[in-house]
N, C-alpha and C positions, 0 to 999 in steps of 0.2 A: 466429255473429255476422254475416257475411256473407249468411245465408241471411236474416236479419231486416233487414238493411240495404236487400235486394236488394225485401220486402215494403213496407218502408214507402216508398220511393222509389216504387215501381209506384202504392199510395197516395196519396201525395201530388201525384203525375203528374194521376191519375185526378181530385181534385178540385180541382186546376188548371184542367184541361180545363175540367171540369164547370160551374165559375163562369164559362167566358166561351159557353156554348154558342150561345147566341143567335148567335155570331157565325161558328161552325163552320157547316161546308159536307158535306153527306152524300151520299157518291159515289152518287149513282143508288138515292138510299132506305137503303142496307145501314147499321142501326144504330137505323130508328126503332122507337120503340116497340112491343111486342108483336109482334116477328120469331120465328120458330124458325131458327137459323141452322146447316144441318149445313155440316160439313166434314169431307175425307182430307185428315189432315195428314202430313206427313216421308215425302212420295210417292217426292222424287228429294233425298237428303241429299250435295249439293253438297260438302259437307265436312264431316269428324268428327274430333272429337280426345278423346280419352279415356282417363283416368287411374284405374285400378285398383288398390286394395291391400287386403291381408287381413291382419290383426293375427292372432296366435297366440302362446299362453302357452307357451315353453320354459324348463320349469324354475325357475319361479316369476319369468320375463324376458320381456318380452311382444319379439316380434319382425314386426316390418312387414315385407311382401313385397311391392313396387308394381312397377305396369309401366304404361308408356305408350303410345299408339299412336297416328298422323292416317291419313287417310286422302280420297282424292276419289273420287268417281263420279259420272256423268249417269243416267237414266232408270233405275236403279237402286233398288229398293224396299229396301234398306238397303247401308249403308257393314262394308264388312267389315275388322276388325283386329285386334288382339292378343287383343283378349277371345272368339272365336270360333274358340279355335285349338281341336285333338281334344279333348274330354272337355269342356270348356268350356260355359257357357249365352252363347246369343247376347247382341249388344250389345241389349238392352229401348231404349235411349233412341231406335237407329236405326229401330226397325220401325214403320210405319204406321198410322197411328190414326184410329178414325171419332171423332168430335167431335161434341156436340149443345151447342147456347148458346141463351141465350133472353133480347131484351133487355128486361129490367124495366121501365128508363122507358130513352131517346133515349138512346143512344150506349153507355150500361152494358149489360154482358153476365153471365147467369150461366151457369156449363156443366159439363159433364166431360169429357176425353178419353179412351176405350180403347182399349188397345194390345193387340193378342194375336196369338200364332202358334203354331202347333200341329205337333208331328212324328206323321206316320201311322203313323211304324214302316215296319220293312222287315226284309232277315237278310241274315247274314255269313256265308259259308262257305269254311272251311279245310280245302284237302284234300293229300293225301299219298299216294304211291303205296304205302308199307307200311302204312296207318293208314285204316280207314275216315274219309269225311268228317266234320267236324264242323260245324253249324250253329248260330251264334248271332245274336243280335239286331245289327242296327246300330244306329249311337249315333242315338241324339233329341233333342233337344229339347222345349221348351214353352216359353213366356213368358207373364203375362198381365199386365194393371196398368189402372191407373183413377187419374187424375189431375185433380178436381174442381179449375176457375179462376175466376177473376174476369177481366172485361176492358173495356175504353173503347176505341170505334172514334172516331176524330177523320183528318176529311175533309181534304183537299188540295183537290179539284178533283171534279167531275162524273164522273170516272175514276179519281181515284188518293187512296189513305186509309192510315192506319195502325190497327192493330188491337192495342194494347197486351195482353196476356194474363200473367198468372200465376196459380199454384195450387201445389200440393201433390200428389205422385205416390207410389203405392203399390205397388209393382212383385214380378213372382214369378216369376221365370227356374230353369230345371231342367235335367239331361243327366243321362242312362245309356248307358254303353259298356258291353261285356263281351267280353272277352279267355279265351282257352284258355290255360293254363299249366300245368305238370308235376303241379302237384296240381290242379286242376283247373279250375275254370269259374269265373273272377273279376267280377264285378261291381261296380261304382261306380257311385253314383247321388251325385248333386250337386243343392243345390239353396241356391237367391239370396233371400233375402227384403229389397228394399230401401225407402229410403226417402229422398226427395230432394226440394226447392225447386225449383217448375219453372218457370224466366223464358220468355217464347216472343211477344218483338215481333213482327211481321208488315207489310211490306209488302202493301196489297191492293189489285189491278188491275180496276177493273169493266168490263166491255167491252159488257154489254148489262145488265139488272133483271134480277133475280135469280140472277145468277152472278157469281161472280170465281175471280181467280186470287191467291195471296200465295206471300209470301218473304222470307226473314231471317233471321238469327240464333237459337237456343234453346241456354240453357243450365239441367242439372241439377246442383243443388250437393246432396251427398249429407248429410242428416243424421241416418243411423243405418242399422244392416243387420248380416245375419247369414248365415255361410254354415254348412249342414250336408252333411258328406262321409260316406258311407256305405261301406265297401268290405267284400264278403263272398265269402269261400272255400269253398264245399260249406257246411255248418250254419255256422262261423264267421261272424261280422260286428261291425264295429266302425265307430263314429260318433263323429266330430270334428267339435267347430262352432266357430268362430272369430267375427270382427267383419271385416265387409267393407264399404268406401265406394268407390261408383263417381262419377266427377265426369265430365262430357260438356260439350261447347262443339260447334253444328254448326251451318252454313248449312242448309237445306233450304227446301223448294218445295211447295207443295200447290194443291186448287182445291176451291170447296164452290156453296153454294145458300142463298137463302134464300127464306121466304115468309112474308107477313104474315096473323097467325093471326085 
Protein backbone atom coordinates (compact mmCIF):
# COMPACT_ATOMS: atom_id res chain seq x y z
CA UNK A 1 0.00 0.00 0.00
CA UNK A 2 2.68 2.31 0.76
CA UNK A 3 4.55 1.51 -2.28
CA UNK A 4 1.33 2.65 -4.32
CA UNK A 5 0.82 5.75 -2.23
CA UNK A 6 4.43 6.57 -2.51
CA UNK A 7 3.58 6.31 -6.88
CA UNK A 8 0.70 8.13 -7.08
CA UNK A 9 1.90 11.04 -4.95
CA UNK A 10 5.23 11.26 -7.37
CA UNK A 11 2.11 11.32 -10.01
CA UNK A 12 0.38 13.67 -8.92
CA UNK A 13 3.49 16.08 -8.05
CA UNK A 14 4.51 15.63 -11.73
CA UNK A 15 1.23 16.92 -13.15
CA UNK A 16 0.99 19.67 -10.77
CA UNK A 17 4.19 20.69 -11.89
CA UNK A 18 3.25 20.11 -15.36
CA UNK A 19 0.19 22.56 -15.54
CA UNK A 20 2.10 25.51 -14.41
CA UNK A 21 5.18 25.07 -16.54
CA UNK A 22 5.13 28.12 -18.38
CA UNK A 23 5.96 29.62 -15.27
CA UNK A 24 9.05 27.23 -14.19
CA UNK A 25 12.53 28.29 -14.48
CA UNK A 26 15.08 25.66 -16.05
CA UNK A 27 18.45 25.71 -14.30
CA UNK A 28 20.77 26.39 -17.21
CA UNK A 29 18.57 24.33 -19.86
CA UNK A 30 18.87 20.68 -17.79
CA UNK A 31 15.14 19.44 -18.41
CA UNK A 32 14.28 20.76 -22.01
CA UNK A 33 13.13 18.78 -24.52
CA UNK A 34 15.03 16.15 -26.17
CA UNK A 35 18.13 15.99 -23.54
CA UNK A 36 19.90 12.57 -23.13
CA UNK A 37 20.57 13.08 -19.55
CA UNK A 38 23.37 10.52 -17.91
CA UNK A 39 24.21 10.25 -14.55
CA UNK A 40 26.65 8.32 -11.43
CA UNK A 41 24.24 8.22 -9.00
CA UNK A 42 24.80 6.93 -4.82
CA UNK A 43 28.60 8.23 -5.52
CA UNK A 44 28.99 9.25 -1.77
CA UNK A 45 25.77 7.59 0.51
CA UNK A 46 25.99 10.33 3.30
CA UNK A 47 23.64 8.00 5.25
CA UNK A 48 22.03 4.43 5.11
CA UNK A 49 19.69 2.80 7.25
CA UNK A 50 18.32 -0.47 6.29
CA UNK A 51 16.03 -2.98 7.53
CA UNK A 52 16.40 -6.79 6.48
CA UNK A 53 14.26 -9.74 7.15
CA UNK A 54 13.72 -13.43 5.80
CA UNK A 55 10.62 -15.24 6.52
CA UNK A 56 10.97 -19.10 6.78
CA UNK A 57 8.45 -21.93 7.29
CA UNK A 58 9.27 -24.01 10.69
CA UNK A 59 7.17 -26.51 11.01
CA UNK A 60 4.27 -25.42 9.23
CA UNK A 61 5.06 -21.61 11.36
CA UNK A 62 6.41 -19.19 9.31
CA UNK A 63 9.10 -17.37 11.46
CA UNK A 64 10.67 -13.78 10.55
CA UNK A 65 14.30 -12.98 11.29
CA UNK A 66 15.09 -9.02 10.74
CA UNK A 67 17.84 -6.90 11.52
CA UNK A 68 18.61 -3.39 11.22
CA UNK A 69 21.46 -1.28 10.64
CA UNK A 70 22.49 2.93 9.82
CA UNK A 71 25.18 3.81 9.01
CA UNK A 72 27.51 7.38 7.76
CA UNK A 73 30.24 7.90 5.30
CA UNK A 74 31.94 10.58 3.10
CA UNK A 75 33.65 9.84 -0.39
CA UNK A 76 32.79 6.49 -0.01
CA UNK A 77 31.26 4.41 -2.97
CA UNK A 78 28.93 2.45 -0.68
CA UNK A 79 27.76 2.65 3.15
CA UNK A 80 28.67 -0.65 4.87
CA UNK A 81 26.39 -2.45 7.56
CA UNK A 82 24.69 -5.28 8.86
CA UNK A 83 23.71 -6.67 5.53
CA UNK A 84 27.58 -7.11 4.53
CA UNK A 85 28.52 -9.08 7.30
CA UNK A 86 30.84 -12.78 6.24
CA UNK A 87 28.74 -14.86 3.89
CA UNK A 88 26.38 -12.15 3.22
CA UNK A 89 25.46 -10.17 -0.46
CA UNK A 90 26.24 -6.70 -0.36
CA UNK A 91 23.83 -3.83 0.50
CA UNK A 92 22.51 -3.50 -3.76
CA UNK A 93 20.58 -0.16 -2.65
CA UNK A 94 24.17 1.37 -1.60
CA UNK A 95 26.34 0.78 -4.69
CA UNK A 96 26.61 3.00 -7.55
CA UNK A 97 24.66 3.31 -10.54
CA UNK A 98 25.07 4.79 -14.16
CA UNK A 99 21.70 6.26 -15.12
CA UNK A 100 20.43 7.11 -18.64
CA UNK A 101 17.17 9.59 -18.90
CA UNK A 102 15.77 11.03 -21.83
CA UNK A 103 13.39 14.06 -21.52
CA UNK A 104 10.25 13.34 -23.72
CA UNK A 105 8.87 16.78 -23.78
CA UNK A 106 10.22 19.97 -21.15
CA UNK A 107 10.87 18.86 -17.74
CA UNK A 108 9.50 15.02 -18.00
CA UNK A 109 12.15 12.32 -17.87
CA UNK A 110 12.27 8.81 -18.95
CA UNK A 111 15.14 6.30 -17.93
CA UNK A 112 16.76 3.50 -16.05
CA UNK A 113 19.21 3.06 -13.50
CA UNK A 114 22.00 0.05 -13.20
CA UNK A 115 23.52 -1.03 -10.49
CA UNK A 116 26.36 -3.62 -10.66
CA UNK A 117 29.41 -5.04 -8.98
CA UNK A 118 31.36 -7.77 -9.51
CA UNK A 119 33.74 -10.02 -7.18
CA UNK A 120 37.04 -11.33 -9.28
CA UNK A 121 37.66 -14.01 -6.99
CA UNK A 122 40.63 -14.71 -5.18
CA UNK A 123 41.84 -17.84 -2.49
CA UNK A 124 42.12 -18.84 0.96
CA UNK A 125 44.69 -20.77 2.50
CA UNK A 126 44.77 -22.86 5.52
CA UNK A 127 47.76 -24.13 6.62
CA UNK A 128 49.13 -26.33 9.52
CA UNK A 129 52.33 -27.65 10.34
CA UNK A 130 51.16 -31.52 10.52
CA UNK A 131 48.64 -31.10 7.58
CA UNK A 132 49.48 -30.09 4.15
CA UNK A 133 48.04 -26.72 3.16
CA UNK A 134 44.71 -26.39 2.09
CA UNK A 135 43.42 -23.89 -0.54
CA UNK A 136 40.07 -22.59 -1.01
CA UNK A 137 38.19 -19.96 -2.61
CA UNK A 138 37.50 -16.49 -0.78
CA UNK A 139 34.08 -15.28 -0.42
CA UNK A 140 32.57 -13.04 -3.37
CA UNK A 141 30.20 -11.31 -4.27
CA UNK A 142 28.01 -10.13 -7.20
CA UNK A 143 25.11 -7.77 -7.36
CA UNK A 144 23.34 -6.65 -10.35
CA UNK A 145 19.76 -4.69 -10.91
CA UNK A 146 17.96 -2.22 -13.28
CA UNK A 147 15.59 0.13 -11.94
CA UNK A 148 13.50 1.82 -14.97
CA UNK A 149 11.95 5.67 -13.49
CA UNK A 150 9.90 8.31 -14.44
CA UNK A 151 10.99 11.90 -13.42
CA UNK A 152 9.95 16.02 -13.51
CA UNK A 153 12.88 18.33 -13.23
CA UNK A 154 11.28 21.83 -11.71
CA UNK A 155 13.75 24.72 -11.69
CA UNK A 156 14.47 27.11 -8.61
CA UNK A 157 16.88 29.37 -10.00
CA UNK A 158 19.50 29.58 -13.07
CA UNK A 159 21.59 27.20 -10.66
CA UNK A 160 19.54 25.29 -8.39
CA UNK A 161 16.39 22.57 -9.43
CA UNK A 162 14.74 19.55 -8.08
CA UNK A 163 14.69 16.35 -10.00
CA UNK A 164 11.72 14.32 -8.81
CA UNK A 165 12.41 10.58 -9.84
CA UNK A 166 10.74 7.26 -9.14
CA UNK A 167 10.61 3.77 -10.71
CA UNK A 168 10.57 0.20 -9.92
CA UNK A 169 13.91 -1.85 -9.22
CA UNK A 170 14.86 -5.37 -9.92
CA UNK A 171 17.91 -6.34 -8.04
CA UNK A 172 20.18 -9.68 -7.96
CA UNK A 173 22.77 -9.91 -5.14
CA UNK A 174 24.86 -13.36 -4.51
CA UNK A 175 27.91 -14.78 -2.15
CA UNK A 176 29.95 -17.88 -1.94
CA UNK A 177 32.20 -18.74 0.99
CA UNK A 178 33.88 -22.03 1.52
CA UNK A 179 35.26 -23.39 4.67
CA UNK A 180 37.46 -26.74 5.48
CA UNK A 181 35.75 -28.82 8.05
CA UNK A 182 36.37 -32.49 9.49
CA UNK A 183 34.35 -33.98 6.62
CA UNK A 184 35.41 -31.97 4.29
CA UNK A 185 35.23 -28.87 1.99
CA UNK A 186 31.86 -26.92 2.64
CA UNK A 187 30.38 -24.54 0.46
CA UNK A 188 27.56 -22.02 0.53
CA UNK A 189 26.30 -20.14 -2.12
CA UNK A 190 23.59 -17.51 -1.47
CA UNK A 191 21.65 -15.80 -3.55
CA UNK A 192 18.94 -12.36 -3.23
CA UNK A 193 16.38 -12.00 -5.97
CA UNK A 194 14.56 -8.66 -5.01
CA UNK A 195 12.14 -6.30 -5.73
CA UNK A 196 11.40 -2.85 -4.52
CA UNK A 197 9.60 0.82 -5.19
CA UNK A 198 12.36 3.16 -5.87
CA UNK A 199 11.52 6.95 -4.56
CA UNK A 200 15.02 9.05 -5.26
CA UNK A 201 14.08 13.16 -5.13
CA UNK A 202 17.33 15.01 -5.88
CA UNK A 203 18.45 18.16 -5.16
CA UNK A 204 20.47 19.54 -8.59
CA UNK A 205 23.21 22.12 -8.55
CA UNK A 206 24.23 23.49 -12.13
CA UNK A 207 27.39 25.29 -11.88
CA UNK A 208 28.02 25.67 -15.77
CA UNK A 209 25.66 23.85 -19.28
CA UNK A 210 25.76 20.63 -19.34
CA UNK A 211 26.88 19.44 -15.82
CA UNK A 212 25.58 19.25 -12.44
CA UNK A 213 25.94 18.08 -9.26
CA UNK A 214 22.66 16.51 -6.98
CA UNK A 215 21.61 15.29 -3.58
CA UNK A 216 18.96 13.92 -1.33
CA UNK A 217 17.12 11.59 -0.03
CA UNK A 218 16.16 7.65 -1.81
CA UNK A 219 14.17 5.33 -0.46
CA UNK A 220 13.46 1.42 -1.38
CA UNK A 221 10.28 -0.02 -0.07
CA UNK A 222 10.53 -3.79 -0.86
CA UNK A 223 7.53 -5.45 -2.47
CA UNK A 224 8.64 -8.99 -2.97
CA UNK A 225 11.82 -11.26 -3.02
CA UNK A 226 13.36 -14.54 -2.38
CA UNK A 227 16.39 -15.88 -1.02
CA UNK A 228 18.00 -19.25 -2.16
CA UNK A 229 20.78 -20.86 0.31
CA UNK A 230 22.69 -23.66 -1.16
CA UNK A 231 25.04 -25.54 1.22
CA UNK A 232 27.03 -28.64 -0.01
CA UNK A 233 29.42 -31.28 1.65
CA UNK A 234 31.73 -33.50 -0.85
CA UNK A 235 28.52 -34.81 -3.27
CA UNK A 236 25.91 -33.62 -0.48
CA UNK A 237 23.96 -30.50 -1.11
CA UNK A 238 20.87 -29.06 0.02
CA UNK A 239 18.73 -25.68 -0.87
CA UNK A 240 16.53 -23.60 1.28
CA UNK A 241 14.57 -20.60 -0.06
CA UNK A 242 12.73 -18.46 1.98
CA UNK A 243 10.93 -14.69 1.39
CA UNK A 244 13.24 -11.85 2.01
CA UNK A 245 12.37 -7.82 2.00
CA UNK A 246 15.06 -5.47 2.27
CA UNK A 247 13.65 -1.71 3.02
CA UNK A 248 16.55 1.25 2.59
CA UNK A 249 16.21 4.96 3.54
CA UNK A 250 19.75 6.94 2.52
CA UNK A 251 21.08 10.40 1.79
CA UNK A 252 23.50 10.25 -1.01
CA UNK A 253 25.22 12.51 -3.49
CA UNK A 254 26.03 12.09 -7.24
CA UNK A 255 27.01 14.31 -10.47
CA UNK A 256 25.95 13.62 -14.37
CA UNK A 257 25.91 15.53 -17.93
CA UNK A 258 23.68 16.42 -20.20
CA UNK A 259 23.33 17.20 -24.07
CA UNK A 260 20.76 18.19 -26.28
CA UNK A 261 20.32 15.38 -28.90
Amino acid sequence: MKAHVGIAALAAAAALLSSSRAEAIEPRGLGNKGQLILSADRLVPFFSFTRSSVTQNDRGVDVTDSQTGAGLSLLLGRNIGHYEAFGQPINVHNIPRVAFDFTIIDRLTLGAAIAFGFGLGGSRENERRDLPPVETDAPTATALGIAPRVGYILGFSDLFGLWLRGGFGIYSVSAQTETVENNGLRKVSLTDTQFSIDLDPQFVLVPVEHFFFHFGPLVNIPVGGSRSVETSIGAQSVTVSNDIAVFHFGISAGLGGYIDL
